[in-house]
N, C-alpha and C positions, 0 to 999 in steps of 0.2 A: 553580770558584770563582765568587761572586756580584760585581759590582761593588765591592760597598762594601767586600768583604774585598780586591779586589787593589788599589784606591784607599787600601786601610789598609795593606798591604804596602808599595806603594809611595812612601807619602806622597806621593800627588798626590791631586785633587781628582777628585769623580766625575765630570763634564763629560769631563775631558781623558784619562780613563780612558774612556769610552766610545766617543769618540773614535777614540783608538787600537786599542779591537777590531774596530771597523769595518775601520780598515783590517789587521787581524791576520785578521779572518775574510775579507777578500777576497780578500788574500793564501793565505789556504787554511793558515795557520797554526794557528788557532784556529777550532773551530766553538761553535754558541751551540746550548742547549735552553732552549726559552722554557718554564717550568710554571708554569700559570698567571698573574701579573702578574710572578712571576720570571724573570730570565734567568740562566743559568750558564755557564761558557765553559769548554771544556776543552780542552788541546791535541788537535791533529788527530793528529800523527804522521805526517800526511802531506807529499808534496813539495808543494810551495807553485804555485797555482795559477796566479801571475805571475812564475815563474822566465825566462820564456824576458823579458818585460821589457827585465828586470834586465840581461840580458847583450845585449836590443838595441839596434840603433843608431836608433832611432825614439823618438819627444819623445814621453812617455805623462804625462798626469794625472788624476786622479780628483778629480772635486768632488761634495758631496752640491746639495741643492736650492737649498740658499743660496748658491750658488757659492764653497763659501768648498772649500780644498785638501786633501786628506783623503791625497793621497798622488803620489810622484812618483817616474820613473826617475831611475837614475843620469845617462842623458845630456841630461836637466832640470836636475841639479842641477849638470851641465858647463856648461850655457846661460846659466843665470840665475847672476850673483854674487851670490846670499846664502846663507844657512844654509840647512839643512835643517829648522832649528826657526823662523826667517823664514819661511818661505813655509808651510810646513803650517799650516792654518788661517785661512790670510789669504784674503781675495778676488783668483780669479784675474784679473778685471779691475784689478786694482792695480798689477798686474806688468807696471812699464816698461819699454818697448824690449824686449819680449817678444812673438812669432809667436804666442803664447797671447790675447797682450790686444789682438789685431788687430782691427778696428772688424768685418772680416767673420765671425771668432767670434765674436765679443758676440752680433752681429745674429743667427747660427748656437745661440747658447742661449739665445737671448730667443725662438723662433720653435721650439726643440726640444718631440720629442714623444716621448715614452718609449717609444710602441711602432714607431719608426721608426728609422733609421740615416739619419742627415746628413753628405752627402759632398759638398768640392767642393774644388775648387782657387784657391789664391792667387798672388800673384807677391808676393816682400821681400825687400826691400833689408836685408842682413845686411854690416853692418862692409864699407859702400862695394862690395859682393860681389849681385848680382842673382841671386834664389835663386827655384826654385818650389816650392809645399807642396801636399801633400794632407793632407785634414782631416777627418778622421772624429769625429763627435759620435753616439754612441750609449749608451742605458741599462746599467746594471750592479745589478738588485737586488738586495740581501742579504736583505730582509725584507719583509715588504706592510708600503705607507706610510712604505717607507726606501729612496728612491732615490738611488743615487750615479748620476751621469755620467759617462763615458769619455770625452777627446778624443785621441784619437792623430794625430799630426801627422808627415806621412813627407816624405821630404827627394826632389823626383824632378825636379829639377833636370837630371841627366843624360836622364831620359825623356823632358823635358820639351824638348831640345833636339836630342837624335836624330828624335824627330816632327816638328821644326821643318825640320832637315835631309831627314827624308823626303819632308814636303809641298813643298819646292824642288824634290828628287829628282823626282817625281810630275807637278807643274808642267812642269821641263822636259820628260819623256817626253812628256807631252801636247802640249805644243807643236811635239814632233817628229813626234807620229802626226796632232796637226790641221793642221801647213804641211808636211808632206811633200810633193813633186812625184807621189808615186804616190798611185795611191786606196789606199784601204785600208781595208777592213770589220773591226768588230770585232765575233764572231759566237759564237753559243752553240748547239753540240750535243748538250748535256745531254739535254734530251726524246729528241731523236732518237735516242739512243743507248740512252736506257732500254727504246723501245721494241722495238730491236734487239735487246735483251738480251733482250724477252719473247718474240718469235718464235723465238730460240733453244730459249727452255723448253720451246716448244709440240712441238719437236721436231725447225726445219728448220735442216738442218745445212751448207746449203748457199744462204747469202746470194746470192751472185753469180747462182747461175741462179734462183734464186725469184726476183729481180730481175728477171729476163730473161723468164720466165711472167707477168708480171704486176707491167705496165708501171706501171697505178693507185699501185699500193701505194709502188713507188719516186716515184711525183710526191708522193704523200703524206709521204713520210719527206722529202722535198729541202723540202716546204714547214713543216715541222718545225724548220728551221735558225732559229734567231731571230737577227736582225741587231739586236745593243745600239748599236753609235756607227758614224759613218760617218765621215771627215775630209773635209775640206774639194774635194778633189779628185773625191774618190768621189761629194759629192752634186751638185759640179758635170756630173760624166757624167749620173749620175740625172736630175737635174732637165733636164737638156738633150735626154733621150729620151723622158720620159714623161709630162711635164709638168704632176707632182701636187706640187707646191710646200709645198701644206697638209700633206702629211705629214711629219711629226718620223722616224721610221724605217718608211722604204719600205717595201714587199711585193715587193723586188728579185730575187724568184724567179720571179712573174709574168711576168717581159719575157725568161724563158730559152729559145731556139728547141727544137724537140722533142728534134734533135741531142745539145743539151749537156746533156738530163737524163740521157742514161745516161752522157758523159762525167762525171755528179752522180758516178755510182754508184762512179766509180773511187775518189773522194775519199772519200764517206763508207764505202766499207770500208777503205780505206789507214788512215784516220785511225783505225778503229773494231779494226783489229790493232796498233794501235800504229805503224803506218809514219809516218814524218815526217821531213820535211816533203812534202807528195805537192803535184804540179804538175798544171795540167790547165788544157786549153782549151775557153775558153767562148762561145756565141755571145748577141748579147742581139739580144732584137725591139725595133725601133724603127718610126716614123713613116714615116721617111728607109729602111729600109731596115737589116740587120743592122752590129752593131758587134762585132769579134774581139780577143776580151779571153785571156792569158797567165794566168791566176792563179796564186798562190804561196801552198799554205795551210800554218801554222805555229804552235807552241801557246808559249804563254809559259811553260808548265813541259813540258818531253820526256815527260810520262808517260802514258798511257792512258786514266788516269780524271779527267786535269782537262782536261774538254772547253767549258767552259763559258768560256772565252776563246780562244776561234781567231782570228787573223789572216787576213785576207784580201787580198796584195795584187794589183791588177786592171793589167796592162799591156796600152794601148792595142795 
């Protein structure tokens, strides 16, 4: 059927019939064949392409260019005390005491661009209750030259306080790893392990004594270890042996006596069969003379391939 025949069916006007196809074909209710400057609409037959919506718990609206309302979920129409024939059509910037007409959505479709998605988060105050949103404004075309708008508005208020909780979480641990009385290195064996894994392929099936043949190759895997944070203790040792101050994370493998690199060798195979936590003693060169360090290496997850946070703690 043509407009003017379902605006004569209906007795309604063709404006408010066109209207409502929009939103019947967004819906996925009714599709459109445009022939030539005619349009005709016929049902789809199909399931409706905004069912799932309908039965979410997420604030969904559709406005065309003019911002005026073209269509809204059920748990819209729990939000806002008015009709459902209120608010369709109306500008959504009208809509009082509404997470819709929040001055940072205005600004969010005054600044929208149709071939973009706009996302961000707000904080509001809901009926004396401190709430947070996520707010998606993206395009919805039906037609060239007929764009509707999507804002989908999600309620993450719980996410939004479990992170809150986490970053305290975080906070303290930190403050436990940078005022601890031990040193403590936090170190990554990833590289070094990858390339362990390629000497395997190559064929040698025996790490330990290829170590032992060829002492090079083990200085080279021990200088592979990347040292990411040191605490507060640890760079007190550092800095009191070697006395490079300018460095943000030392080259703390440098100052190892010959001894302790193949004690290296016991750690990075323990760690690299999965043994943990592996112990081992270390000597470091200093100025003054060596200093003999206890270490205790330890992975913040037990498993094998998350090698890229090691613990390192250094007993005088």
């Amino acid at each position: 059927m043509m407009i003017k025949e379902i605006a004569s069916e209906c007795g309604a006007d063709r404006h408010t019939i066109a209207r409502k196809l929009d939103t019947l074909e967004l819906l996925g209710i009714v599709r459109k064949i445009q022939i030539g400057n005619a349009k005709r609409f016929f049902l789809s037959g199909l399931s409706t392409k905004l069912d799932l919506p309908e039965i979410y718990s997420d604030f969904i609206i559709v406005i065309n260019e003019r911002w005026e309302i073209q269509y809204i979920n059920p748990p819209v129409k729990r939000l806002i005390n008015l009709k459902e024939s209120e608010i369709i059509g109306s500008r959504i910037d009208t809509l009082k005491s509404s997470i819709f007409s929040h001055p940072d959505v205005i600004n969010g479709l005054k600044i929208f661009n149709p071939h973009e998605i706009l996302k961000f988060e707000i904080p509001y105050n809901d009926i004396g209750l401190d709430r947070h949103y996520e707010i998606s404004i993206m395009s919805l075309s039906i037609n060239s030259g007929n764009i509707l708008i999507l804002i989908i508005v999600v309620d993450i208020t719980k996410k939004f306080i479990f992170l809150q909780e986490l970053m305290e979480h975080n906070d303290c641990l930190n403050s436990l790893f940078e005022n601890s009385p031990i040193a403590i290195n936090e170190e990554d064996f990833s590289a070094l392990f990858i390339y362990l894994n390629s000497l395997l392929k190559k064929g040698i099936t025996d790490l330990d004594l290829y170590f032992d043949n060829n002492l090079d190759e083990l200085k080279k895997c021990v200088f592979m270890i990347k040292i990411l944070k040191m605490n507060r203790k640890s760079r007190e040792y550092y800095y009191g042996f070697s006395g490079f101050r300018d460095q943000k994370i030392p080259q703390f493998f440098n100052y190892l006596a010959e001894e302790s690199m193949l004690m290296m060798k016991t750690v990075i195979l323990s760690l690299h069969n999965g043994i943990v936590p592996s112990q081992v003693s270390l000597s470091i060169r200093t100025s003054k003379g060596h200093i003999n360090f206890f270490v205790y290496y330890t992975l913040t997850n037990q498993h094998k391939s998350n090698i890229t946070k090691v613990y390192a703690s250094y007993l005088n």
